[in-house]
LUMMAR-635324 format. One record per residue (C-alpha): x, y, z; residue in one letter; residue number from 1; chain. Coordinates in Angstrom, 1 decimal. Example, Ala and Ser with C-alpha at 12.3 -4.5 7.8 and 13.67 -1.06 7.14 Angstrom:
X 12.3 Y -4.5 Z 7.8 type A seq 1 mol A
X 13.7 Y -1.1 Z 7.1 type S seq 2 mol A
REM end
This chain:
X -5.2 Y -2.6 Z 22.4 type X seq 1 mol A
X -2.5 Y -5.0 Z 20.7 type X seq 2 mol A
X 1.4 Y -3.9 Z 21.2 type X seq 3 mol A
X 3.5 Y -3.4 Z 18.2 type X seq 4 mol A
X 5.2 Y -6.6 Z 18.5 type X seq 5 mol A
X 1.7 Y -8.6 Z 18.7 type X seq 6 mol A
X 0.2 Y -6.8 Z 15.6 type X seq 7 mol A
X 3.7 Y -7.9 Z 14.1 type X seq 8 mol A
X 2.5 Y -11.3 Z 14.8 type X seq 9 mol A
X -0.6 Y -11.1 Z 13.3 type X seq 10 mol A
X 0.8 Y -9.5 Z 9.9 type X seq 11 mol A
X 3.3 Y -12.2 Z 9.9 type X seq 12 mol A
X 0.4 Y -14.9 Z 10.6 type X seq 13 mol A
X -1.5 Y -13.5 Z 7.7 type X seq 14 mol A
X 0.9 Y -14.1 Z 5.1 type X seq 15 mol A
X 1.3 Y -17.5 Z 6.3 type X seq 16 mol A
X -1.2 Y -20.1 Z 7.4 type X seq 17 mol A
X 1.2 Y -21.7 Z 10.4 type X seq 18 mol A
X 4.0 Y -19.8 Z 11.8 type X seq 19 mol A
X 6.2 Y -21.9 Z 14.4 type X seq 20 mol A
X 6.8 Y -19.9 Z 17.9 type X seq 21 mol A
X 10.9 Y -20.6 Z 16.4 type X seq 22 mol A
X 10.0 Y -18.7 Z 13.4 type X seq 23 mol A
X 8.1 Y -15.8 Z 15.4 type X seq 24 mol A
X 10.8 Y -15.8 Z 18.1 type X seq 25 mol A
X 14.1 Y -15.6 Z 15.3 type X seq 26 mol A
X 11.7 Y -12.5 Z 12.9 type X seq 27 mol A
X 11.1 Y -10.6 Z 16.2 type X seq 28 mol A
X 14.4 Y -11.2 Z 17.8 type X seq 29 mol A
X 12.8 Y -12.2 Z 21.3 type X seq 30 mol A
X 12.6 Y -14.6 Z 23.5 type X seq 31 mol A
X 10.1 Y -18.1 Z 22.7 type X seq 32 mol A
X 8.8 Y -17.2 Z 26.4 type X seq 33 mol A
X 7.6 Y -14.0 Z 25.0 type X seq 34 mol A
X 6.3 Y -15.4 Z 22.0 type X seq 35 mol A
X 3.9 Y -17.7 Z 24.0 type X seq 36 mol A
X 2.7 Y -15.1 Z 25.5 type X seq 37 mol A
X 1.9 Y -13.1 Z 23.0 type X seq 38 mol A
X 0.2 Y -15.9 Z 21.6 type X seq 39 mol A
X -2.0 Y -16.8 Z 24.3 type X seq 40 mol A
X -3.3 Y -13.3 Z 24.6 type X seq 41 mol A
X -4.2 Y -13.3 Z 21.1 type X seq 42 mol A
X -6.1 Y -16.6 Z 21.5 type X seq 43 mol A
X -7.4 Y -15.2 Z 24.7 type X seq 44 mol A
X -8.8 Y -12.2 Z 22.0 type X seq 45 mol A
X -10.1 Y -14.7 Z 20.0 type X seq 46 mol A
X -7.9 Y -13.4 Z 16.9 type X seq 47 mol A
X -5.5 Y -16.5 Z 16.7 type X seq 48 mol A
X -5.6 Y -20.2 Z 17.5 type X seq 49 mol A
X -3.2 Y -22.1 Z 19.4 type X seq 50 mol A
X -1.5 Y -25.0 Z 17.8 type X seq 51 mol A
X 1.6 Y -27.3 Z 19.3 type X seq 52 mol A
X 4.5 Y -25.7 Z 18.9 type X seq 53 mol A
X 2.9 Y -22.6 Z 16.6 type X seq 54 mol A
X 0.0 Y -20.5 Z 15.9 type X seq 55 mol A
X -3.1 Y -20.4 Z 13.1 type X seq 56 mol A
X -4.6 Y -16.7 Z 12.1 type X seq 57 mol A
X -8.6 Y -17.8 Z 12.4 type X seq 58 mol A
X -10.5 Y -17.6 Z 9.0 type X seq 59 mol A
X -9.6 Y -14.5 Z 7.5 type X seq 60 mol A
X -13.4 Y -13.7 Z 6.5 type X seq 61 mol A
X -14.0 Y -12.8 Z 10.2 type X seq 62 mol A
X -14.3 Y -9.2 Z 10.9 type X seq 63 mol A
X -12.9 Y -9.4 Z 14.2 type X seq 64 mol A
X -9.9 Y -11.4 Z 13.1 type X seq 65 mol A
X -8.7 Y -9.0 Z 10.3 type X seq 66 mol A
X -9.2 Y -5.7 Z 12.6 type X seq 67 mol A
X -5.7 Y -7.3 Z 14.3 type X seq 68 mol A
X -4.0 Y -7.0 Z 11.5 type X seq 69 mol A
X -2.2 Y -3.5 Z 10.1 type X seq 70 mol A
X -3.7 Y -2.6 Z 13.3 type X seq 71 mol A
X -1.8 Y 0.8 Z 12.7 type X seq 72 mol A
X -2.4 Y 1.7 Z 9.6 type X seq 73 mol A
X -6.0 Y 0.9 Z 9.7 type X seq 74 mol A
X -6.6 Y 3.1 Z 12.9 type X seq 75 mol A
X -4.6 Y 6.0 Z 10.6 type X seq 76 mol A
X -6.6 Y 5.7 Z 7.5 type X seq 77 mol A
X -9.6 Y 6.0 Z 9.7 type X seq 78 mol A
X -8.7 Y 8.9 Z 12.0 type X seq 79 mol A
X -7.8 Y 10.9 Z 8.3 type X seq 80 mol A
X -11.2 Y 10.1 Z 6.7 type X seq 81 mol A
X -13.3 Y 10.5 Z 9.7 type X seq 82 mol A
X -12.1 Y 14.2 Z 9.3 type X seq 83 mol A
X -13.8 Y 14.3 Z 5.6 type X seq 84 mol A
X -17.0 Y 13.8 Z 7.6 type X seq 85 mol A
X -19.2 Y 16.5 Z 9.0 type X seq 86 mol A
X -21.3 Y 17.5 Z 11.5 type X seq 87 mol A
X -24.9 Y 16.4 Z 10.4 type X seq 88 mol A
X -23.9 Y 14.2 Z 7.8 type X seq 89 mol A
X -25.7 Y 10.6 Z 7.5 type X seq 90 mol A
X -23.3 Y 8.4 Z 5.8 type X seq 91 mol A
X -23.4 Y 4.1 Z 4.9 type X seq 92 mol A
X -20.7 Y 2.2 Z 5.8 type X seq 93 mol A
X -20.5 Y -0.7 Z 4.4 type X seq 94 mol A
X -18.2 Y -3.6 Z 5.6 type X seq 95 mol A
X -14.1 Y -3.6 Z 6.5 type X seq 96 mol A
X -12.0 Y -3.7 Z 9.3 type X seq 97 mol A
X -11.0 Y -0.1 Z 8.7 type X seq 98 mol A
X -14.5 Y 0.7 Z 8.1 type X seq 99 mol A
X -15.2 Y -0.8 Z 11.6 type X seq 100 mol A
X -12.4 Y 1.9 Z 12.9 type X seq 101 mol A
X -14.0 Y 4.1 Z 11.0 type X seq 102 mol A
X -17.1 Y 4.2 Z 12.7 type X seq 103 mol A
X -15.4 Y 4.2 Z 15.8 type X seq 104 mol A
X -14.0 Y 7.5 Z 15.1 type X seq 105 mol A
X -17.3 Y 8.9 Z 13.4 type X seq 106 mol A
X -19.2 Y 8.1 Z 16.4 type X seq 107 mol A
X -17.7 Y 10.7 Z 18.4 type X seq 108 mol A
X -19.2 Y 13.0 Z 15.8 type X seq 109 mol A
X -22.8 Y 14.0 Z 15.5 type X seq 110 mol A
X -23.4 Y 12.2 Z 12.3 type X seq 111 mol A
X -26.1 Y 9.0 Z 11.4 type X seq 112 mol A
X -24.3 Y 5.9 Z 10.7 type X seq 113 mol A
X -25.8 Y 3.5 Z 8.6 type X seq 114 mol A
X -24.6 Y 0.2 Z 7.7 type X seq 115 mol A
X -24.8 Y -3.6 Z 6.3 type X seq 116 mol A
X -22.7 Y -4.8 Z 8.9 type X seq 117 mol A
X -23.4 Y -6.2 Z 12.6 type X seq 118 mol A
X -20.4 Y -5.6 Z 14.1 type X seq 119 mol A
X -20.0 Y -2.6 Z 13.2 type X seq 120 mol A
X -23.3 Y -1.2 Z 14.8 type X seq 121 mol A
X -22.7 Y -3.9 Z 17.8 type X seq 122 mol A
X -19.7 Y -1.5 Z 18.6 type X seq 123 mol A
X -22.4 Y 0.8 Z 20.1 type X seq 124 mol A
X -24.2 Y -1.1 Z 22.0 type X seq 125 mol A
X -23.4 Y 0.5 Z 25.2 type X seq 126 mol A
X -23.5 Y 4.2 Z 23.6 type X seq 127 mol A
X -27.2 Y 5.3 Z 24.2 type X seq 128 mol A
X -26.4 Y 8.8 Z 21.9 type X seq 129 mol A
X -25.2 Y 7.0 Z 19.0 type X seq 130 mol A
X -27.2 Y 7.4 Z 16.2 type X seq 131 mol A
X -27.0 Y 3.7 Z 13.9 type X seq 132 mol A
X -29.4 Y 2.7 Z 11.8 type X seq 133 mol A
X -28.9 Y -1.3 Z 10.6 type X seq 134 mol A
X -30.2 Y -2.3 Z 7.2 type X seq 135 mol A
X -31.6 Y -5.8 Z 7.4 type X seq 136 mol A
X -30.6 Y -8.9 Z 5.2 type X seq 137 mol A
X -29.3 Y -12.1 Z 5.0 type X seq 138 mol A
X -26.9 Y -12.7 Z 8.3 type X seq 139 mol A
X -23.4 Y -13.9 Z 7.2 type X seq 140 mol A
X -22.0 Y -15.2 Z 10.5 type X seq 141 mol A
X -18.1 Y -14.8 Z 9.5 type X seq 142 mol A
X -17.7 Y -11.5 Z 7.9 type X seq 143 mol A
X -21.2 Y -10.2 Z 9.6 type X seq 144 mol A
X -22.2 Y -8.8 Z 6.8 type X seq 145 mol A
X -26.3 Y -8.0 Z 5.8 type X seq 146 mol A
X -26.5 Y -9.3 Z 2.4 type X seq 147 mol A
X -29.6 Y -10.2 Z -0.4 type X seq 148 mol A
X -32.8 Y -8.6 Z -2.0 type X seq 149 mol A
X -34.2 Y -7.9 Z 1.5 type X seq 150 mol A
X -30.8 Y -5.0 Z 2.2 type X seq 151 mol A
X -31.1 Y -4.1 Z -1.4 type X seq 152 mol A
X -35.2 Y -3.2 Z -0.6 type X seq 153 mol A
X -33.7 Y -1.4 Z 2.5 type X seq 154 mol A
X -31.0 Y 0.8 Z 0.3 type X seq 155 mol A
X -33.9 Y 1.7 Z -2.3 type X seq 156 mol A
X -35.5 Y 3.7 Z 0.6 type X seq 157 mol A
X -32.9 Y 5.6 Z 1.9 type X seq 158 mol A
X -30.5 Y 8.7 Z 1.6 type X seq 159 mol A
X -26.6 Y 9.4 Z 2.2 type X seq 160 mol A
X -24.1 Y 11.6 Z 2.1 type X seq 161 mol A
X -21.1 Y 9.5 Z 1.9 type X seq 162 mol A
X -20.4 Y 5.3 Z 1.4 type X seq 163 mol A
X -17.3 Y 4.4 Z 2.7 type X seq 164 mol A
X -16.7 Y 0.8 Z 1.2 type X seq 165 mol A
X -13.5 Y -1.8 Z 1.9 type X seq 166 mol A
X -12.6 Y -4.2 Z -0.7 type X seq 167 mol A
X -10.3 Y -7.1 Z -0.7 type X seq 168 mol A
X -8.1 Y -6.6 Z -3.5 type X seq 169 mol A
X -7.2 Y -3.8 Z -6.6 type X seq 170 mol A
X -5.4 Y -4.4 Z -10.0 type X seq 171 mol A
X -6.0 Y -2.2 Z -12.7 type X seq 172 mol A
X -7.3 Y -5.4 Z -14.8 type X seq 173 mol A
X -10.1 Y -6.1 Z -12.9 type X seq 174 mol A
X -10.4 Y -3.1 Z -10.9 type X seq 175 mol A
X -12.0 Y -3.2 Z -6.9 type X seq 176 mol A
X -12.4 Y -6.5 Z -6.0 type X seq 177 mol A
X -14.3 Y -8.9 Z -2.9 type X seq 178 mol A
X -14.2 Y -12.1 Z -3.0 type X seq 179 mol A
X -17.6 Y -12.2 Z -1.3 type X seq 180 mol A
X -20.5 Y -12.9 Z -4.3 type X seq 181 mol A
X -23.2 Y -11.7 Z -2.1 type X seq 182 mol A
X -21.5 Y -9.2 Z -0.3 type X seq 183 mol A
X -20.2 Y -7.4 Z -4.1 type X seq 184 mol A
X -23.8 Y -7.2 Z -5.0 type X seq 185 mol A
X -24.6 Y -5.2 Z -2.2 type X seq 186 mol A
X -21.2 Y -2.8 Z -2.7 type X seq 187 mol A
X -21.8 Y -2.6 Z -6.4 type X seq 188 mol A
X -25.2 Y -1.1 Z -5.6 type X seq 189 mol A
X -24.6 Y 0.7 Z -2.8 type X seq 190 mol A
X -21.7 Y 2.6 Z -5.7 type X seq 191 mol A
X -24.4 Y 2.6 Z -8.0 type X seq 192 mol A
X -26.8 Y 4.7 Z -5.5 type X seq 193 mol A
X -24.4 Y 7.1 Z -4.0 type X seq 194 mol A
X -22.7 Y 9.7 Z -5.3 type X seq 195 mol A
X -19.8 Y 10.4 Z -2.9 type X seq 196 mol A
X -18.4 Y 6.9 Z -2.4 type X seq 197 mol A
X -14.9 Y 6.4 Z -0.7 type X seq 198 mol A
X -12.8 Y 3.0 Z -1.0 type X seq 199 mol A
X -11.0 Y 2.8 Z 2.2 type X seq 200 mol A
X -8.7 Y -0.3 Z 2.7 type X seq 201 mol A
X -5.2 Y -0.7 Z 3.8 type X seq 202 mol A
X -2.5 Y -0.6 Z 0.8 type X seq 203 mol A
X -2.0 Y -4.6 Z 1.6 type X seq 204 mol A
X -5.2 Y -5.0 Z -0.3 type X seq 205 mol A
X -4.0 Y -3.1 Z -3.6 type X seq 206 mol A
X -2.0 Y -6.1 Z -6.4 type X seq 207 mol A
X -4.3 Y -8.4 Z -5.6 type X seq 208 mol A
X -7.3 Y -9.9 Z -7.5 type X seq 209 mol A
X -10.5 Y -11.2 Z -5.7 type X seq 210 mol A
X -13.0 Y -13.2 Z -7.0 type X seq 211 mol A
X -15.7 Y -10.4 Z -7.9 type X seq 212 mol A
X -15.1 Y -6.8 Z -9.5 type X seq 213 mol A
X -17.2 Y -4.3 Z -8.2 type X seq 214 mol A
X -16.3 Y -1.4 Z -9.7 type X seq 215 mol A
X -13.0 Y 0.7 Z -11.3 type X seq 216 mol A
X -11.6 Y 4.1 Z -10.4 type X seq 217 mol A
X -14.0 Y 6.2 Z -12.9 type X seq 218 mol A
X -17.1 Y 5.2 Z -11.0 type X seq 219 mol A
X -15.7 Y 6.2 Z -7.2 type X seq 220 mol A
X -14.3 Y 9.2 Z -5.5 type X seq 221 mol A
X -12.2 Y 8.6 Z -3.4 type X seq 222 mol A
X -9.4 Y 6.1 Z -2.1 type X seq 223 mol A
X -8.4 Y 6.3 Z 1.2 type X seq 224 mol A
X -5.1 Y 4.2 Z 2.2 type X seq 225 mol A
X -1.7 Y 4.7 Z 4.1 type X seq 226 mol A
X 1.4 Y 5.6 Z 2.7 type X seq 227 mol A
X 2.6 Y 2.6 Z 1.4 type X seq 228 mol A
X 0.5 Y 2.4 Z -1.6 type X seq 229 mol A
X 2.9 Y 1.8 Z -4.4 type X seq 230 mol A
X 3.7 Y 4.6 Z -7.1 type X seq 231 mol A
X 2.3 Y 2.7 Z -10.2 type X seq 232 mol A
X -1.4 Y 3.0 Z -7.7 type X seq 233 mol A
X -0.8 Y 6.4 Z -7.4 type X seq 234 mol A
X -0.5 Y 7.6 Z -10.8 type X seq 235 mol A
X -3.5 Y 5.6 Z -11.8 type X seq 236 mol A
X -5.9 Y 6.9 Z -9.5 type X seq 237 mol A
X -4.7 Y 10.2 Z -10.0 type X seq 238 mol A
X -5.2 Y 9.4 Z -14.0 type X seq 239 mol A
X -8.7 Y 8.2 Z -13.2 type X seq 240 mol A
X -9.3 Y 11.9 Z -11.4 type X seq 241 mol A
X -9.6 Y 9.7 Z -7.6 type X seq 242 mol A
X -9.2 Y 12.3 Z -4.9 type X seq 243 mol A
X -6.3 Y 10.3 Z -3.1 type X seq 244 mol A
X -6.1 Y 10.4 Z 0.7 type X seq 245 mol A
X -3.0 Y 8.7 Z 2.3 type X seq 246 mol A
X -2.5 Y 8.3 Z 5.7 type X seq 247 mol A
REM end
Protein backbone atom coordinates (compact mmCIF):
# COMPACT_ATOMS: atom_id res chain seq x y z
CA UNK A 1 0.00 0.00 0.00
CA UNK A 2 1.58 3.39 -1.26
CA UNK A 3 1.41 6.54 1.32
CA UNK A 4 -0.32 9.64 0.23
CA UNK A 5 2.87 11.44 -0.31
CA UNK A 6 4.24 8.52 -2.74
CA UNK A 7 0.95 8.32 -4.81
CA UNK A 8 1.66 12.14 -4.97
CA UNK A 9 4.72 11.26 -6.62
CA UNK A 10 3.44 9.13 -9.00
CA UNK A 11 0.57 11.68 -10.20
CA UNK A 12 3.23 14.18 -10.35
CA UNK A 13 5.54 11.66 -12.46
CA UNK A 14 2.68 11.05 -14.82
CA UNK A 15 2.20 14.46 -16.00
CA UNK A 16 5.83 14.70 -16.61
CA UNK A 17 8.34 12.29 -18.09
CA UNK A 18 11.42 13.34 -15.58
CA UNK A 19 10.87 14.92 -12.37
CA UNK A 20 14.21 15.98 -10.47
CA UNK A 21 14.21 14.82 -6.62
CA UNK A 22 14.60 19.21 -6.31
CA UNK A 23 11.38 19.44 -8.05
CA UNK A 24 9.64 16.53 -5.94
CA UNK A 25 11.29 17.69 -2.68
CA UNK A 26 10.12 21.91 -3.29
CA UNK A 27 5.99 20.43 -4.55
CA UNK A 28 5.85 18.17 -1.49
CA UNK A 29 7.63 20.48 0.86
CA UNK A 30 9.96 17.68 2.41
CA UNK A 31 13.14 16.83 2.74
CA UNK A 32 15.46 15.33 -0.66
CA UNK A 33 16.28 12.51 1.98
CA UNK A 34 12.72 11.66 2.01
CA UNK A 35 12.26 11.98 -1.57
CA UNK A 36 15.01 9.24 -2.20
CA UNK A 37 13.30 7.22 -0.26
CA UNK A 38 10.27 7.37 -1.54
CA UNK A 39 11.83 6.81 -4.78
CA UNK A 40 13.65 3.77 -4.07
CA UNK A 41 10.64 2.03 -2.77
CA UNK A 42 8.80 2.72 -5.77
CA UNK A 43 11.58 1.28 -7.99
CA UNK A 44 11.79 -1.46 -5.44
CA UNK A 45 7.68 -1.91 -6.58
CA UNK A 46 8.71 -1.81 -9.89
CA UNK A 47 6.36 1.35 -10.62
CA UNK A 48 9.26 3.88 -11.25
CA UNK A 49 12.79 3.91 -12.46
CA UNK A 50 15.65 5.53 -10.92
CA UNK A 51 17.52 8.11 -12.81
CA UNK A 52 20.71 10.42 -11.43
CA UNK A 53 19.46 12.96 -9.74
CA UNK A 54 15.51 12.18 -10.60
CA UNK A 55 12.95 9.64 -11.42
CA UNK A 56 11.15 8.08 -14.81
CA UNK A 57 7.29 6.78 -14.41
CA UNK A 58 7.88 3.23 -16.47
CA UNK A 59 5.85 3.01 -19.75
CA UNK A 60 2.43 4.09 -19.01
CA UNK A 61 0.84 1.04 -21.01
CA UNK A 62 1.76 -1.28 -18.10
CA UNK A 63 -1.02 -2.22 -15.89
CA UNK A 64 0.92 -2.42 -12.91
CA UNK A 65 2.50 0.90 -13.37
CA UNK A 66 -0.76 2.92 -13.85
CA UNK A 67 -2.60 1.10 -10.71
CA UNK A 68 0.06 3.64 -8.60
CA UNK A 69 -1.35 6.37 -9.83
CA UNK A 70 -4.80 8.15 -8.41
CA UNK A 71 -4.25 5.30 -6.20
CA UNK A 72 -7.21 6.82 -4.14
CA UNK A 73 -9.62 7.59 -6.33
CA UNK A 74 -9.30 4.40 -8.21
CA UNK A 75 -9.69 2.22 -5.03
CA UNK A 76 -13.11 4.59 -4.45
CA UNK A 77 -14.55 4.20 -7.83
CA UNK A 78 -14.11 0.58 -7.29
CA UNK A 79 -15.36 -0.05 -3.78
CA UNK A 80 -18.84 2.18 -5.23
CA UNK A 81 -19.30 -0.03 -8.23
CA UNK A 82 -18.43 -3.31 -6.73
CA UNK A 83 -21.75 -2.50 -4.67
CA UNK A 84 -23.83 -2.42 -8.14
CA UNK A 85 -22.79 -6.06 -8.36
CA UNK A 86 -24.73 -8.98 -6.86
CA UNK A 87 -24.61 -12.04 -5.49
CA UNK A 88 -24.59 -14.62 -8.38
CA UNK A 89 -23.83 -12.34 -10.98
CA UNK A 90 -21.12 -13.44 -13.76
CA UNK A 91 -19.77 -10.23 -15.11
CA UNK A 92 -16.53 -9.44 -17.88
CA UNK A 93 -14.16 -7.12 -16.96
CA UNK A 94 -12.22 -6.01 -19.39
CA UNK A 95 -8.90 -4.09 -18.83
CA UNK A 96 -7.97 -0.90 -16.38
CA UNK A 97 -6.28 -0.17 -13.42
CA UNK A 98 -9.49 0.52 -11.66
CA UNK A 99 -10.89 -2.46 -13.25
CA UNK A 100 -8.04 -4.41 -11.63
CA UNK A 101 -9.34 -2.85 -8.17
CA UNK A 102 -12.43 -3.69 -9.18
CA UNK A 103 -12.04 -7.18 -9.24
CA UNK A 104 -10.34 -7.04 -6.16
CA UNK A 105 -13.33 -5.91 -4.46
CA UNK A 106 -15.77 -8.26 -6.50
CA UNK A 107 -13.86 -11.16 -5.40
CA UNK A 108 -14.94 -11.05 -2.01
CA UNK A 109 -18.38 -11.51 -3.50
CA UNK A 110 -19.85 -14.75 -4.82
CA UNK A 111 -19.84 -13.66 -8.39
CA UNK A 112 -17.93 -15.22 -11.83
CA UNK A 113 -15.30 -12.96 -13.04
CA UNK A 114 -14.51 -13.06 -16.45
CA UNK A 115 -11.91 -11.16 -18.24
CA UNK A 116 -9.30 -10.34 -21.23
CA UNK A 117 -6.78 -9.38 -18.92
CA UNK A 118 -3.83 -11.43 -17.18
CA UNK A 119 -3.21 -9.57 -14.40
CA UNK A 120 -6.22 -9.17 -13.49
CA UNK A 121 -7.07 -13.01 -13.03
CA UNK A 122 -3.16 -13.40 -11.78
CA UNK A 123 -4.52 -11.44 -8.71
CA UNK A 124 -6.14 -14.75 -7.67
CA UNK A 125 -3.79 -16.90 -7.90
CA UNK A 126 -3.46 -17.85 -4.36
CA UNK A 127 -7.47 -17.67 -3.80
CA UNK A 128 -8.56 -21.41 -4.46
CA UNK A 129 -12.59 -20.02 -4.13
CA UNK A 130 -12.32 -17.57 -6.62
CA UNK A 131 -14.33 -18.15 -9.50
CA UNK A 132 -12.20 -16.52 -12.90
CA UNK A 133 -12.66 -17.59 -16.07
CA UNK A 134 -9.77 -16.06 -18.65
CA UNK A 135 -10.74 -15.66 -22.32
CA UNK A 136 -7.79 -16.52 -24.47
CA UNK A 137 -6.05 -14.30 -27.22
CA UNK A 138 -3.18 -12.64 -28.36
CA UNK A 139 -0.73 -11.93 -25.11
CA UNK A 140 0.12 -8.20 -24.99
CA UNK A 141 3.07 -8.22 -22.60
CA UNK A 142 2.76 -4.39 -21.36
CA UNK A 143 -0.87 -3.66 -20.80
CA UNK A 144 -1.58 -7.70 -20.46
CA UNK A 145 -4.30 -7.57 -22.34
CA UNK A 146 -5.95 -10.86 -24.42
CA UNK A 147 -6.54 -9.39 -27.74
CA UNK A 148 -7.52 -10.78 -31.66
CA UNK A 149 -10.11 -13.14 -33.47
CA UNK A 150 -9.15 -16.07 -31.05
CA UNK A 151 -10.85 -13.66 -27.68
CA UNK A 152 -13.47 -12.51 -30.00
CA UNK A 153 -14.32 -16.61 -30.77
CA UNK A 154 -14.24 -16.84 -26.94
CA UNK A 155 -16.89 -13.73 -26.31
CA UNK A 156 -19.19 -15.34 -29.13
CA UNK A 157 -19.75 -18.24 -26.63
CA UNK A 158 -20.38 -16.76 -23.60
CA UNK A 159 -22.96 -14.77 -21.30
CA UNK A 160 -22.78 -11.67 -18.79
CA UNK A 161 -24.49 -9.72 -16.66
CA UNK A 162 -22.35 -6.68 -16.54
CA UNK A 163 -18.94 -5.28 -18.63
CA UNK A 164 -17.10 -3.00 -16.71
CA UNK A 165 -14.67 -1.40 -19.35
CA UNK A 166 -11.68 1.45 -18.68
CA UNK A 167 -10.73 3.72 -21.44
CA UNK A 168 -8.01 6.10 -21.89
CA UNK A 169 -9.56 9.30 -22.76
CA UNK A 170 -13.35 11.07 -23.32
CA UNK A 171 -14.30 14.25 -25.36
CA UNK A 172 -17.61 14.59 -26.59
CA UNK A 173 -16.04 14.71 -30.35
CA UNK A 174 -14.76 11.53 -30.45
CA UNK A 175 -16.45 9.98 -27.62
CA UNK A 176 -14.61 6.85 -25.34
CA UNK A 177 -11.42 6.49 -26.48
CA UNK A 178 -8.06 3.72 -26.18
CA UNK A 179 -5.26 4.27 -27.72
CA UNK A 180 -4.74 0.55 -28.03
CA UNK A 181 -5.93 -0.68 -31.88
CA UNK A 182 -6.27 -4.20 -30.88
CA UNK A 183 -7.32 -3.76 -27.50
CA UNK A 184 -10.62 -1.13 -28.93
CA UNK A 185 -11.69 -4.02 -31.12
CA UNK A 186 -12.11 -6.23 -28.31
CA UNK A 187 -14.03 -3.22 -26.05
CA UNK A 188 -16.05 -2.19 -28.98
CA UNK A 189 -17.35 -5.75 -29.17
CA UNK A 190 -17.45 -6.63 -25.91
CA UNK A 191 -20.18 -3.04 -25.94
CA UNK A 192 -21.71 -4.42 -28.83
CA UNK A 193 -22.53 -7.97 -26.95
CA UNK A 194 -23.61 -6.71 -23.62
CA UNK A 195 -26.28 -5.00 -22.58
CA UNK A 196 -25.35 -3.52 -19.09
CA UNK A 197 -21.92 -2.10 -19.88
CA UNK A 198 -20.22 0.31 -17.26
CA UNK A 199 -17.21 2.75 -18.29
CA UNK A 200 -15.21 2.98 -15.17
CA UNK A 201 -12.06 5.26 -15.26
CA UNK A 202 -10.69 7.92 -13.12
CA UNK A 203 -11.89 11.55 -14.13
CA UNK A 204 -8.02 12.19 -15.21
CA UNK A 205 -9.00 10.24 -18.26
CA UNK A 206 -12.12 12.55 -19.34
CA UNK A 207 -10.69 15.93 -22.00
CA UNK A 208 -8.59 13.76 -23.55
CA UNK A 209 -8.55 12.14 -27.01
CA UNK A 210 -6.93 8.63 -27.73
CA UNK A 211 -6.12 7.19 -30.82
CA UNK A 212 -9.36 4.89 -31.31
CA UNK A 213 -13.20 5.63 -30.45
CA UNK A 214 -14.89 2.87 -29.16
CA UNK A 215 -18.03 4.03 -28.44
CA UNK A 216 -20.28 7.40 -27.25
CA UNK A 217 -22.64 7.83 -24.29
CA UNK A 218 -25.89 6.49 -26.16
CA UNK A 219 -24.46 3.09 -26.56
CA UNK A 220 -23.35 2.55 -22.65
CA UNK A 221 -24.87 2.60 -19.29
CA UNK A 222 -23.10 3.69 -17.06
CA UNK A 223 -19.94 5.85 -16.06
CA UNK A 224 -18.37 5.30 -13.03
CA UNK A 225 -15.65 8.08 -11.85
CA UNK A 226 -14.75 10.24 -8.67
CA UNK A 227 -15.92 13.47 -7.99
CA UNK A 228 -13.77 15.46 -9.86
CA UNK A 229 -15.33 14.97 -13.15
CA UNK A 230 -15.92 18.37 -14.49
CA UNK A 231 -19.58 19.93 -14.80
CA UNK A 232 -19.59 20.29 -18.69
CA UNK A 233 -19.07 15.85 -18.24
CA UNK A 234 -21.77 15.82 -16.17
CA UNK A 235 -24.41 17.47 -17.99
CA UNK A 236 -23.59 15.41 -21.02
CA UNK A 237 -23.83 12.16 -19.75
CA UNK A 238 -26.81 13.06 -17.93
CA UNK A 239 -28.17 14.45 -21.60
CA UNK A 240 -27.14 11.14 -23.03
CA UNK A 241 -29.54 9.35 -20.22
CA UNK A 242 -25.83 7.72 -18.56
CA UNK A 243 -26.67 6.54 -15.03
CA UNK A 244 -23.67 8.60 -13.40
CA UNK A 245 -21.91 7.05 -10.41
CA UNK A 246 -19.26 9.36 -8.64
CA UNK A 247 -17.18 8.33 -6.07
Amino acid sequence: MLNERQSKILNLLSRDDLTSVNDLSSQLNVSSVTIRQDLNFLEGEGLLRRIHGGAVLKDADDLSIRLGVNYDKKLRIAQKVAGLVKEGETVLIESGSTNALLARELIKKNVTIITTNVYIARQFRTNETANIILLGGTYQQKSESLVGKITKVCLDHINFDKAFIGIDGYTTKAGFTIRDLFRAEISSYIIKKSCDVFIVSDSTKFGKTELTNICYPAEIGHVATDEDLPLEFRDEFKSAGVNLILA
